[in-house]
N, C-alpha and C positions, 0 to 999 in steps of 0.2 A: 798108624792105622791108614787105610785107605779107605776113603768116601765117593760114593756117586752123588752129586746134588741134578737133579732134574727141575731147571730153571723154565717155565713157558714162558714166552713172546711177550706176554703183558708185564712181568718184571726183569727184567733181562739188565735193566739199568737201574733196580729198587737196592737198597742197603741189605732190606733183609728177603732173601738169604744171604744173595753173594759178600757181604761184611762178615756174614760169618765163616764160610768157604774160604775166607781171605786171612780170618783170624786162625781157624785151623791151621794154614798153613805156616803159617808164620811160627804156631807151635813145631812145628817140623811133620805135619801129618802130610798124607798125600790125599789130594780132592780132585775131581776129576767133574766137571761141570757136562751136562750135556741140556740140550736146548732142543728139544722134541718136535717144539712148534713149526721151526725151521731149518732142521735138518735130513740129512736121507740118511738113518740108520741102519747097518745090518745089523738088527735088535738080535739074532739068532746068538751073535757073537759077543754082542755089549751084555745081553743078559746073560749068564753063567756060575753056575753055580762056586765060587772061590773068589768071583773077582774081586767083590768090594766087601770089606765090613759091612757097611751098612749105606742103606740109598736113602735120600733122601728129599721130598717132592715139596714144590711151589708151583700151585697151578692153579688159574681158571676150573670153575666148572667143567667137567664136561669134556678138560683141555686134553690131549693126548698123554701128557704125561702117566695121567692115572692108567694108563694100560700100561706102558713101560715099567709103574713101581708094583702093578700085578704081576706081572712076567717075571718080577725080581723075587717077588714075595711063591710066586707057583715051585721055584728050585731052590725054594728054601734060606732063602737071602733075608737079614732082618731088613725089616724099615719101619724109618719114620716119621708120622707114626704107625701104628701097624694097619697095612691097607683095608682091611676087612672094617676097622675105626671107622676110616678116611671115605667110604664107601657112605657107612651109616650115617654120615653127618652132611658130606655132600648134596643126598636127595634131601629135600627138607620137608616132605610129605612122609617118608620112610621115617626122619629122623623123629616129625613131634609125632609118629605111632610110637615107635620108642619108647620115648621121651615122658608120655603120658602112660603108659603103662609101666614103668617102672617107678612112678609115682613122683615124677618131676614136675613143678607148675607152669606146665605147657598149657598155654589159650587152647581153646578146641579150635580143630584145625579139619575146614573144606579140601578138597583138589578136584579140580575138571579141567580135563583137557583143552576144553574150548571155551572162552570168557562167557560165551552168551547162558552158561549151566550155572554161571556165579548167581544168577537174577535169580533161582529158585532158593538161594538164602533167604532164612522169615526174614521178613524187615526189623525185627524188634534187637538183630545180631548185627546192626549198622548203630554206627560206621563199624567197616571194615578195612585191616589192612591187606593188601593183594598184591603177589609177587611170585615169579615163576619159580617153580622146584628148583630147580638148578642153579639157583642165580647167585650173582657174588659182586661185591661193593658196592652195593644199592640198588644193581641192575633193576631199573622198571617196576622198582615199588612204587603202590599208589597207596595213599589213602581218602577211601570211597565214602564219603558220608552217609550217603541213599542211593536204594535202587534208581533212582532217574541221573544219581552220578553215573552210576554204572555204567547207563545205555551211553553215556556221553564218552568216557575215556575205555568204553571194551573194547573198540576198533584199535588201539592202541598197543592192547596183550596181545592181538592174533600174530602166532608165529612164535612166540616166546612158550611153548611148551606147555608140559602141565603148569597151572597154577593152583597156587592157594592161596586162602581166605582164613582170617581172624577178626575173632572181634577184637579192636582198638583196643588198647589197656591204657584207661585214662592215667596221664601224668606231668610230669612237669614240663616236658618237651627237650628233657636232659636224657642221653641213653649213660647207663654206666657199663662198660666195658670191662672184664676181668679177666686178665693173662695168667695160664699155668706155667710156669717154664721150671720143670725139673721139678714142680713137688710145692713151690713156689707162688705165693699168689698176688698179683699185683690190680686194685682197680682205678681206673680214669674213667672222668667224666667227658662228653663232647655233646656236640647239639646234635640231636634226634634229624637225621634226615626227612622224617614228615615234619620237623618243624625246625626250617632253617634258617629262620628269622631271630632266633633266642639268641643269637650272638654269643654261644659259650664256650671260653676257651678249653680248647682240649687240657687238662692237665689231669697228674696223678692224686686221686682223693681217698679219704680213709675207708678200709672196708669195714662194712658192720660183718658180723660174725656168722647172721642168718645168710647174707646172701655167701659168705666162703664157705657154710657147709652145702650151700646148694652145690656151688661151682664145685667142689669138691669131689660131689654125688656123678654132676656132669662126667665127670673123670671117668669115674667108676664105672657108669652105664653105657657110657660110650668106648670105654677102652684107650682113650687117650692119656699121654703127656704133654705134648705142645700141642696149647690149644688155645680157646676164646671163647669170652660166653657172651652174649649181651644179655642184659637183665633190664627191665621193667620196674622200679617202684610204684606200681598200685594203688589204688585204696585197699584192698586184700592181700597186700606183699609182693615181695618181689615174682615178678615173673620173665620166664627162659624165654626168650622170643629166636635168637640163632645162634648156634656152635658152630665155629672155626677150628677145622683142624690147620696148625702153622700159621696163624695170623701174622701181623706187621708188629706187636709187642711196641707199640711206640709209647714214650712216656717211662716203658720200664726203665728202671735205673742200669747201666752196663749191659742191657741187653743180648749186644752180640756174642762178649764174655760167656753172658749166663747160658745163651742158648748152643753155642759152641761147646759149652761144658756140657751140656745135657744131651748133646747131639753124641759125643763121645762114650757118654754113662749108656746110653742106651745102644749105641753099637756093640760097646763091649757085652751088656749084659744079655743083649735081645729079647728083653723083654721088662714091665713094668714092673719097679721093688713093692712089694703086697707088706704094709707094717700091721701089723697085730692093733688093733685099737684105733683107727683112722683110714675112712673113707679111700683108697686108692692110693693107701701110703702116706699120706697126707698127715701130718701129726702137727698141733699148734705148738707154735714156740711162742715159750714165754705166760701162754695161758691168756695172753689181752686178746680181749674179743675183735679187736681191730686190728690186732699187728697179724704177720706174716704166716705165712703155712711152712713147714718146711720139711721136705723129704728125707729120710734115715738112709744115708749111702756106706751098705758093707762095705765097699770096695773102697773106699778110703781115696786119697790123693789120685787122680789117674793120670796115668805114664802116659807120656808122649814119644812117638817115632817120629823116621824122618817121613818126608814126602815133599810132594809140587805139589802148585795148582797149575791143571792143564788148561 
């Protein structure tokens, strides 16, 4: 098969993707890497209807990529994930309308363009958390206890875009983390970026069952495969606070394997396996409320061709 990976400037030197672009090849596929951030493409030419199986994007907000995997996705080229997905999750004011309308336990969620329209939040909905729509690996989240925090760190948002506002979901100051990869579900614990003082080692912890049917739902309403959820345990449950399309899967066990393999499942198929009785294909093995998800593959073993990586 042949692959596009669309790598931007901020991972250019990360494992994931290029581990997996590297793992492909090694199976004998051809990858063809391109770097948007910094290069002059004639996109007229690189985008084309036949060129690639399937493209495939790691990118900042906002970054350029996401126009080049639209160009792929407009002449009919799979990708993934499928861009229309990677769209809905990127805006994060789009994504919790969403999110909360199809019955996911999204906080209520503010946006205003400009920090100083945060202040007309009642007070009784602080603390709040605040961070721009578009933002990615923590970019410029705050959390606001009171309106007189506000007036203090609003100079700080200007220029960061739309923002929005949630109320706090009180908790341990642990976030839990849960990776899709191909149908798959794996979750880690790591310290809450509002509280990064808890000193907690990232590692891989058992999922309860409630939060992989949620993540599960996430699949489904978003239209994802490679994805990431963070979740929230509550006094009221688990709650969705951000979806990642293509996260860093770190902690998962063989990850690059896995996602190389799923990278492949869905070039071939170009599109996600829908199983009868489970959330976005998604069927439990085993039946333990804690063990694994695992995705129903018609297509059996898949065959590998030759190819480079360019």
């Amino acid at each position: 098969m042949r692959l596009c990976f669309l790598v931007e400037e901020h991972y250019r030197h990360d494992g994931m993707p290029l581990d997996v672009a590297r793992q492909l090849t090694a199976w004998g596929h051809r990858v063809d890497v391109l770097r948007p951030g910094d290069s002059l493409l004639a996109i007229s030419e690189e985008v084309r209807a036949g060129s690639h199986d399937a493209w495939v994007l790691k990118t900042v907000s906002g970054g350029p990529g996401l126009t080049l995997l639209e160009s792929a996705a407009a002449v009919g080229l799979t990708t993934v994930n499928d861009v229309r997905s990677i769209r809905g999750v990127r805006d994060k004011a789009l994504a919790a309308v969403i999110g909360r309308t199809r019955g996911l336990p999204v906080p209520v969620t503010y946006a205003a363009a400009r920090w100083e329209r945060l202040a007309e939040i009642p007070a009784a909905e602080y603390p709040l958390v605040v961070k721009p729509a578009d933002g990615s690996s923590g970019r410029a989240v705050r959390l606001v206890r009171s309106p007189d925090r506000l007036l203090e760190i609003g100079p700080e948002l200007a220029g960061e875009g739309l923002l929005i506002a949630q109320p706090y979901v009180p908790n341990s100051g642990t976030d839990l983390k849960v990776y899709c990869v191909d149908g798959e579900l794996f979750a880690t614990e790591r310290s809450s970026p509002l509280h990064p003082g808890q000193g907690v080692r990232e590692r891989q912890v058992p999922l309860p069952g409630s939060v992989a049917r949620i993540v599960a739902q996430v699949g489904e309403v978003f239209g994802l495969d490679l994805y990431g959820v963070d979740v929230l345990l509550g006094p009221d449950g688990p709650v969705v606070v951000d979806v990642n399309d293509f996260p860093s899967f770190r902690q998962v066990p063989d990850a690059v394997a896995r996602v190389a393999r799923a990278v492949l499942r869905l070039a071939r198929s170009g599109t996600a396996v829908s199983v009868p009785g489970g959330p976005a294909g998604l069927v439990p093995a085993g039946g333990d409320a804690y063990g694994p998800y695992d995705l129903y593959d018609p297509y059996g073993q898949l065959a590998l061709g030759e190819g480079e990586l360019r």
